[in-house]
C-alpha positions as CSV (number, residue, x, y, z in Angstrom):
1,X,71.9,33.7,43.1
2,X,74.1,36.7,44.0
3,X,75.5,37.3,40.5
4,X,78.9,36.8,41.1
5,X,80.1,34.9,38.7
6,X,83.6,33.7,37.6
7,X,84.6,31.9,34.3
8,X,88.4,30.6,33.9
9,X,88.2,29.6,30.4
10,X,85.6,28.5,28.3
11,X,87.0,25.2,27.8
12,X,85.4,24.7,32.1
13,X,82.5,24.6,33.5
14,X,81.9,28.2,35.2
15,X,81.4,28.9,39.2
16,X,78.1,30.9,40.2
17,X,77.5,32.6,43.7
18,X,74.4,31.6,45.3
19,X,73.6,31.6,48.8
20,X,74.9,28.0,49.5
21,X,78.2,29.9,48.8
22,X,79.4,28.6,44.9
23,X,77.7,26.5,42.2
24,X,80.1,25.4,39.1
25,X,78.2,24.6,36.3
26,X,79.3,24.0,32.6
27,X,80.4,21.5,29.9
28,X,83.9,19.7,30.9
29,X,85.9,18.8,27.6
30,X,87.3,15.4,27.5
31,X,90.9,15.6,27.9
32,X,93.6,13.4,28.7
33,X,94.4,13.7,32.7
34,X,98.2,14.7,32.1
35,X,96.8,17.6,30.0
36,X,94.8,19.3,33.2
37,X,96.7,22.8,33.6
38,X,94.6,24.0,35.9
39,X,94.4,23.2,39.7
40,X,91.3,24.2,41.9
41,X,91.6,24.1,45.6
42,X,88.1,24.6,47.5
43,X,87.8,25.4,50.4
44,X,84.7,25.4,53.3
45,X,84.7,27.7,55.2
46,X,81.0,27.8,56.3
47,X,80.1,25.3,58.9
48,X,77.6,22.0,57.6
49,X,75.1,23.6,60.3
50,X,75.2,26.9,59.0
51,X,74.2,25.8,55.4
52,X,71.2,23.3,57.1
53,X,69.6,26.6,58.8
54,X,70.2,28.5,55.0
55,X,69.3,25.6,53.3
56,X,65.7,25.3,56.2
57,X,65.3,29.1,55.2
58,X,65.2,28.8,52.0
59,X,62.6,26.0,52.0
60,X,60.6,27.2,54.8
61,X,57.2,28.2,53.1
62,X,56.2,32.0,53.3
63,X,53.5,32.9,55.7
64,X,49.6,33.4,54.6
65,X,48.8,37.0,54.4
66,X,46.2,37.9,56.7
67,X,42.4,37.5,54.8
68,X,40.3,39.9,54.3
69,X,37.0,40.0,55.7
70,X,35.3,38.7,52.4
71,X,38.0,36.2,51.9
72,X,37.2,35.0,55.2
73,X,33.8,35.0,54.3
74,X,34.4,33.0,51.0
75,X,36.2,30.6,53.1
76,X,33.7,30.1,55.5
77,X,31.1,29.3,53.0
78,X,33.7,26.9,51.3
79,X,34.0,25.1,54.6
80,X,30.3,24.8,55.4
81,X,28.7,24.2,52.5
82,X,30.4,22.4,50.3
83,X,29.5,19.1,48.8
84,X,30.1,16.5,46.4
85,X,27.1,15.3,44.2
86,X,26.2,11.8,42.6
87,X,29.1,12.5,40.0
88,X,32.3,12.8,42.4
89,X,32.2,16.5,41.8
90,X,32.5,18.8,44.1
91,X,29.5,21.5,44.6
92,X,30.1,24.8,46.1
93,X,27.3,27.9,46.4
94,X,28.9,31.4,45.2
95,X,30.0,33.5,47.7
96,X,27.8,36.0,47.2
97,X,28.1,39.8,49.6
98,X,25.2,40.3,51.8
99,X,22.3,42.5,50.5
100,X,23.3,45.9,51.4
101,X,22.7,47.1,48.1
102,X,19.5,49.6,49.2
103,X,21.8,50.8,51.9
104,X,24.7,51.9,48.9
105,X,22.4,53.3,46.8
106,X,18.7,54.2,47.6
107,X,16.2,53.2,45.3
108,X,18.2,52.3,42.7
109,X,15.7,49.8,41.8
110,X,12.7,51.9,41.6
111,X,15.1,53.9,39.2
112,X,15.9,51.2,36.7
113,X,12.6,49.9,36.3
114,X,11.5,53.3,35.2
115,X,14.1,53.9,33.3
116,X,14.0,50.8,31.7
117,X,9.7,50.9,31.0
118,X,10.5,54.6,29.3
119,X,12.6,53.0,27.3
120,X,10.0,50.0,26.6
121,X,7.5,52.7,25.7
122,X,9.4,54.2,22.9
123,X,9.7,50.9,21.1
């Protein structure tokens, strides 16, 4: 909705802005017809193939970002691999990153597992 919003007395409904043009919404009190003392007069002034192309645009789905390289990975392994087992369930391995980890930090291994047999020691 645009905002606009317009309210003749509280006693009608009220008419919102949107982008199909106006939207009245609100409680109507039951009244006898001779007792009316208000008169509306709408007009169109949008053509009914205008509002279809709004109306398309506002349904038409966004587009998918573009994926990242790991996304593309993870959906790569989702494609491939995936299974269903004796239950119905689906099965799917975890899309885990390759093995650069010595590349990122160099004998980081080595490091824990002294590290953590120091620590074993003073136990």
């Amino acid at each position: 909705m645009d905002g606009k919003h317009v309210l003749l007395d509280h006693l009608l409904p009220a008419a919102y802005g949107s982008i199909f043009r106006c939207i009245v919404i609100g409680p109507v009190s039951e009244v006898e017809p001779d007792t009316y003392r208000y008169h509306v007069a709408v007009t169109l002034s949008v053509s009914l193939e205008d509002m279809v192309h709004r109306f398309c645009q506002v349904e038409e789905p966004d587009t998918a970002p573009v994926m990242s390289h790991d996304e593309g990975q993870c959906e790569a392994v989702y494609s491939t691999e995936r299974y269903r087992d004796i239950n119905g369930r689906y099965v799917v391995p975890m899309p885990f990153k390759p093995l650069h980890r010595d590349e990122l930090f160099p004998r980081s291994r080595q490091i824990a597992i002294h590290r953590f047999q120091n620590l074993k020691r003073k136990l």
